[in-house]
N, C-alpha and C positions, 0 to 999 in steps of 0.2 A: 436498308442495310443495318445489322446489328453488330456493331465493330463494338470491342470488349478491350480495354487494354488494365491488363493485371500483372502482378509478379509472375516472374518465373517460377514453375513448379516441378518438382521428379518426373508427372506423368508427360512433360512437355519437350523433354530433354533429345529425345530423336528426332520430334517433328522440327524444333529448334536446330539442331545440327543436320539437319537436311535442307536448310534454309536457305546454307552456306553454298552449297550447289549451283543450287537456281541462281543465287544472285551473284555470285560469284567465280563468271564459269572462268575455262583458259581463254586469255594468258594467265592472270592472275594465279601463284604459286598451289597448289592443293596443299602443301606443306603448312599453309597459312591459315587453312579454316579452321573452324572450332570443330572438337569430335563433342561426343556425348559425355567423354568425360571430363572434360574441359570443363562444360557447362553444370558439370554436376560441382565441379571443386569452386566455379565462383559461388555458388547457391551455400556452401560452405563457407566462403570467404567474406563475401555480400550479399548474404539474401536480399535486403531493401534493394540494389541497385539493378537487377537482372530482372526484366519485364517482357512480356511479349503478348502481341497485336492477335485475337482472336477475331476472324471474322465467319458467320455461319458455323459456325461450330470447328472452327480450319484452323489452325498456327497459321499467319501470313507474315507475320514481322517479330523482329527479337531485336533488344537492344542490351546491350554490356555496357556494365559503369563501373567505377571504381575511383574510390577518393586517390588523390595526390595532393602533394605540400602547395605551396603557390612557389615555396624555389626548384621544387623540380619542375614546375610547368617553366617559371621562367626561364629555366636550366636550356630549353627543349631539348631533351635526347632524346634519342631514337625511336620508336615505336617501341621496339622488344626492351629499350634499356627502360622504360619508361612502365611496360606494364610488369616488367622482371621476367614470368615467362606466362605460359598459356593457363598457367593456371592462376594466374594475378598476384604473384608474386608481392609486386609492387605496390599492392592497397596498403594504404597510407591508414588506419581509423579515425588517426589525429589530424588527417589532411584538410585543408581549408575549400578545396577545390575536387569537382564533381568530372571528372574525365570521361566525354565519353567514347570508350574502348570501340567500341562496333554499334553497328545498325543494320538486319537485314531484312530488306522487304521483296516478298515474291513478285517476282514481276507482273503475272496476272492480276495484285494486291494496287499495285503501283496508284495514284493520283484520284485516291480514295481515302484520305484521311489518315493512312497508317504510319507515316514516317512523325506527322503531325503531331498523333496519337500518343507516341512511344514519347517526342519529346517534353511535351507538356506533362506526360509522367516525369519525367528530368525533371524537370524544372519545379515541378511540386516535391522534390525530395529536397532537393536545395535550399525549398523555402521549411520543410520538415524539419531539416536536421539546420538547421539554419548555417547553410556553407555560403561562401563569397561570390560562384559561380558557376557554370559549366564551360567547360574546354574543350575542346577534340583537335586531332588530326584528320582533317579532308583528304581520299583519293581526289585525284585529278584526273581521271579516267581518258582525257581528249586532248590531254596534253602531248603526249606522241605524233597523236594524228598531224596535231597541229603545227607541226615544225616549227616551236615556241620554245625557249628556253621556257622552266616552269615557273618564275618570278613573272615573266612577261605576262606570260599565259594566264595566270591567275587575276592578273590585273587588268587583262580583258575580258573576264571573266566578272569580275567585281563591276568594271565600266557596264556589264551591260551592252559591249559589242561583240562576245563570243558566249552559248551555251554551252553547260557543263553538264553533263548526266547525275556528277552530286554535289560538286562544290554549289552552283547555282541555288537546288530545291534546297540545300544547308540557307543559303544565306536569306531564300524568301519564307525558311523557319527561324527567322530571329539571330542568327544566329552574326558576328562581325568576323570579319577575315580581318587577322593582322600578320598576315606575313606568308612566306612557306620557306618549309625547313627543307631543306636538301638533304638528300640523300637517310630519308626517314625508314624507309621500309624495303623493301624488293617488290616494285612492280612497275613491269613496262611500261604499262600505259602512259602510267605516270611521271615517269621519265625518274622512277625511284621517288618522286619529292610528295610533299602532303604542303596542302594547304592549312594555315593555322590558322584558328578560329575557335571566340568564345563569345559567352554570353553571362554578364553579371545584371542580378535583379537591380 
């Protein structure tokens, strides 16, 4: 296997926004994914933070970052209030903390080193520009299913007596849940709410 994880580049920006498909089919909003030019204005906005997982010569994964303050992390708003708009409005330069915005991995890609890949690039940016940590919002993808209020659910999800399609493989990447924000985003699954969760070195 020759898994490559590098910046995001111009010639990458379709196979990147086609990524969003695959991993993100309905329910999940199409209003929500990234286009090509989305990805072209973070590369403008944050080159360092925009990466994606080359395997065989293929785009399989892509990951979006963007600094934020540590009072708007502890603020938590919204997903949209949080990165401003699709095109990252929100990046912070001054910001102390490493958000990370998305992660898309093909599912043929899946449980092969690429979610892994993308984040230990996170995490060596963190240690580069020497920031205090990485953040994200977690779907909860099985929380509908689950007839769980999504506080509950997440914290069988942390116990280790329910799996998560992402919150889980987030949390056996290092990564700590502290909480989940309601009503963060539009999406069913999730019953609208995102798992929070970071990581300081």
């Amino acid at each position: 296997m020759n898994l490559v994880i590098r910046r995001l580049e111009k010639a990458d920006l379709a196979a990147a926004a086609g990524l969003q498909r695959a991993c993100f089919p309905p329910p999940f909003p199409e209003d929500h994914l990234w286009q090509a030019d989305h990805l072209a204005s973070h590369l403008d906005v944050f080159p360092e933070g925009q990466f994606v997982a080359v395997l065989e010569g293929r785009v399989v994964g892509s990951a979006t970052s963007m600094q934020i303050s540590t009072e708007v992390w502890q603020a938590r708003p919204t997903f949209d209030d949080l990165i401003g708009d699709f095109h990252l409005a929100g990046h912070d330069p001054a910001g102390r903390m490493l958000f990370a915005v998305d992660i898309s991995v093909h599912p043929e890609a899946r449980n092969r080193g690429v979610a892994r890949g993308l984040y230990e690039a996170r995490k060596t940016l963190i240690h580069d520009l020497g920031l205090d940590g990485l953040t994200a919002y977690c779907r909860l993808p099985g929380c509908q299913a689950s007839g769980l209020p999504p506080q509950d659910y997440a914290e069988e999800v942390v116990a280790g007596r329910l799996t998560d399609a992402t919150l889980t493989p987030v949390l056996r990447l290092g990564m700590d849940f502290v909480g989940v924000r309601e009503l963060a985003w539009p999406d069913p699954e999730s019953r609208d709410a995102a798992g929070v969760v970071q990581w300081k070195p």
